[in-house]
C-alpha positions in Angstrom: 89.9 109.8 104.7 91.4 106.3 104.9 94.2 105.3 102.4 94.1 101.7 100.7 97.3 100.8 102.1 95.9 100.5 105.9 93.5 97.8 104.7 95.9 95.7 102.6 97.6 92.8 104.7 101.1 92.6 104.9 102.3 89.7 102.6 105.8 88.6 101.6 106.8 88.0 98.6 105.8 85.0 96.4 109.0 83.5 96.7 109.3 84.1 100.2 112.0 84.7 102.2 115.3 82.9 103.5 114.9 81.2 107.5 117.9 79.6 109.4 115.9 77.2 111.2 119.0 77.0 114.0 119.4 73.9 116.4 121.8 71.6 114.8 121.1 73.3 110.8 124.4 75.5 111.2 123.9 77.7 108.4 121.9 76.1 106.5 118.4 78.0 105.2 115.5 77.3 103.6 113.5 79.8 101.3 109.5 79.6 102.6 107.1 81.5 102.9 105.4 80.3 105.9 102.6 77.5 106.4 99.7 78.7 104.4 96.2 78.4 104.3 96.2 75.9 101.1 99.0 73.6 103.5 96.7 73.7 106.4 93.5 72.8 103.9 95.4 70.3 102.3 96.6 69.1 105.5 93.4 68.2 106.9 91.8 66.8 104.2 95.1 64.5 104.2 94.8 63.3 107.7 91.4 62.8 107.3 91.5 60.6 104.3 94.5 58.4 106.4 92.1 58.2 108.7 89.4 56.3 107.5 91.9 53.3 107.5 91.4 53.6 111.3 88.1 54.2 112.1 87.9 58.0 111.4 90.2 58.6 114.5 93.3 60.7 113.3 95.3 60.4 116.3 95.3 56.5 115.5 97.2 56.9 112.1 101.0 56.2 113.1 102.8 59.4 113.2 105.4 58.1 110.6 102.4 58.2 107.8 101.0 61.7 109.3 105.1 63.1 108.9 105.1 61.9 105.3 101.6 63.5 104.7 102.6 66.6 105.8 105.7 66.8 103.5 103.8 66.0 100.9 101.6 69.1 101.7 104.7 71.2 102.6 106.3 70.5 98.8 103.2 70.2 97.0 101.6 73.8 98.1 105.8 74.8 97.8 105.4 76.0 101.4 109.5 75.9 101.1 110.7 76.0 97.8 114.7 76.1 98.0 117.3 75.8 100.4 121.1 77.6 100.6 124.2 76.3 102.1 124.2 72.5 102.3 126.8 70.5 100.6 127.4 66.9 100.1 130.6 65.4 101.3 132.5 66.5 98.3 131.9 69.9 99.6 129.1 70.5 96.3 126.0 72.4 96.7 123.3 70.0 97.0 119.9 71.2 95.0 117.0 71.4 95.7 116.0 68.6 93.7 117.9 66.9 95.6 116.8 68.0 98.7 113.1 67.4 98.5 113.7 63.2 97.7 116.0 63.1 100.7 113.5 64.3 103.2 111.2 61.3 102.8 114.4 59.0 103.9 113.7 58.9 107.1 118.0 58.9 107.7 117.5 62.8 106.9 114.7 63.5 109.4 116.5 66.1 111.3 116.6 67.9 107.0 113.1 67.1 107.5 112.5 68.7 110.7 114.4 71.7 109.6 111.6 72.4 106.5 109.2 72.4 109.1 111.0 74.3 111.4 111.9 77.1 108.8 108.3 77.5 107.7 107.1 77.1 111.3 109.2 80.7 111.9 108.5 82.7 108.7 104.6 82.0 109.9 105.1 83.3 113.3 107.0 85.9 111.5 104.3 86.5 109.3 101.8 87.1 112.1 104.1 88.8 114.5 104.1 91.4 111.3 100.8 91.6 111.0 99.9 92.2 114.8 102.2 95.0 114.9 100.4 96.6 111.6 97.2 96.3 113.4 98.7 97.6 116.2 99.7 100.9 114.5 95.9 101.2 112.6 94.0 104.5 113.6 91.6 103.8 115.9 87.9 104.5 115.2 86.3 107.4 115.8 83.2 106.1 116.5 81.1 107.7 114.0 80.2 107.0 110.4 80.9 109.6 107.6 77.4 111.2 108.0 78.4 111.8 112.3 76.1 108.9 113.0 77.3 106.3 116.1 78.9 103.0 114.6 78.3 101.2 117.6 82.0 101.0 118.8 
């Protein structure tokens, strides 16, 4: 007989979990929990509303209003919502807050890029997980409870 837990996906945590993007981010991380299926919805509908300005063709919008979109979707569905060792110039902490204004300058693109990249990770994470959990499921045996051919 087949337990619950072999049919229940393989989630992280609400909050997430903390990603190094790497590259030129040092040690910098940010707390995500991967591009989800409300970012990707949102997304769409985003780049298709930016589109109508130019004749319903998406890849005509310029990228820079496509990038913006995206953060917007990033933030707003809270696709990353926190970030860890980053300080100012005075060597302080900077927040969050802080953090989520600055992206939208386009002087901190490469923070920017990191967001993206973080969130671009804990998804391939994410789905790595999940192909090794369906990986390890039992394999049918072919028959229903009754000993009748499923089919498989």
């Amino acid at each position: 007989m087949a337990t619950l837990d072999i049919v229940t996906a393989a989630e992280l945590p609400p909050e997430g979990e903390w990603i190094a993007p790497g590259g030129d981010m040092d040690d910098i991380e940010f707390l995500t929990v991967g591009f989800t299926d409300a970012y990707t919805d949102a997304q769409n509908l985003r780049h298709r509303r930016l589109a109508r300005a130019y004749g319903g063709d998406v890849g005509a919008v310029p990228v820079a209003l496509l990038r913006k979109a995206n953060l917007e979707c990033l933030l707003e569905k809270r696709c990353v919502t926190g970030i860890r060792n980053l300080l100012d110039v005075n060597k302080q902490p900077i927040s969050w807050d802080e953090v989520k204004v600055m992206v939208f300058d386009p002087k901190y693109r490469p923070l920017a890029d990191g967001l993206f990249a973080a969130a671009r990770l804990a998804t391939l994470r994410r789905e790595a997980d999940l192909g090794e959990a369906e990986g390890n499921s039992a394999k049918s045996s072919g028959t229903n409870s009754n000993g009748a051919p499923t089919g498989n």
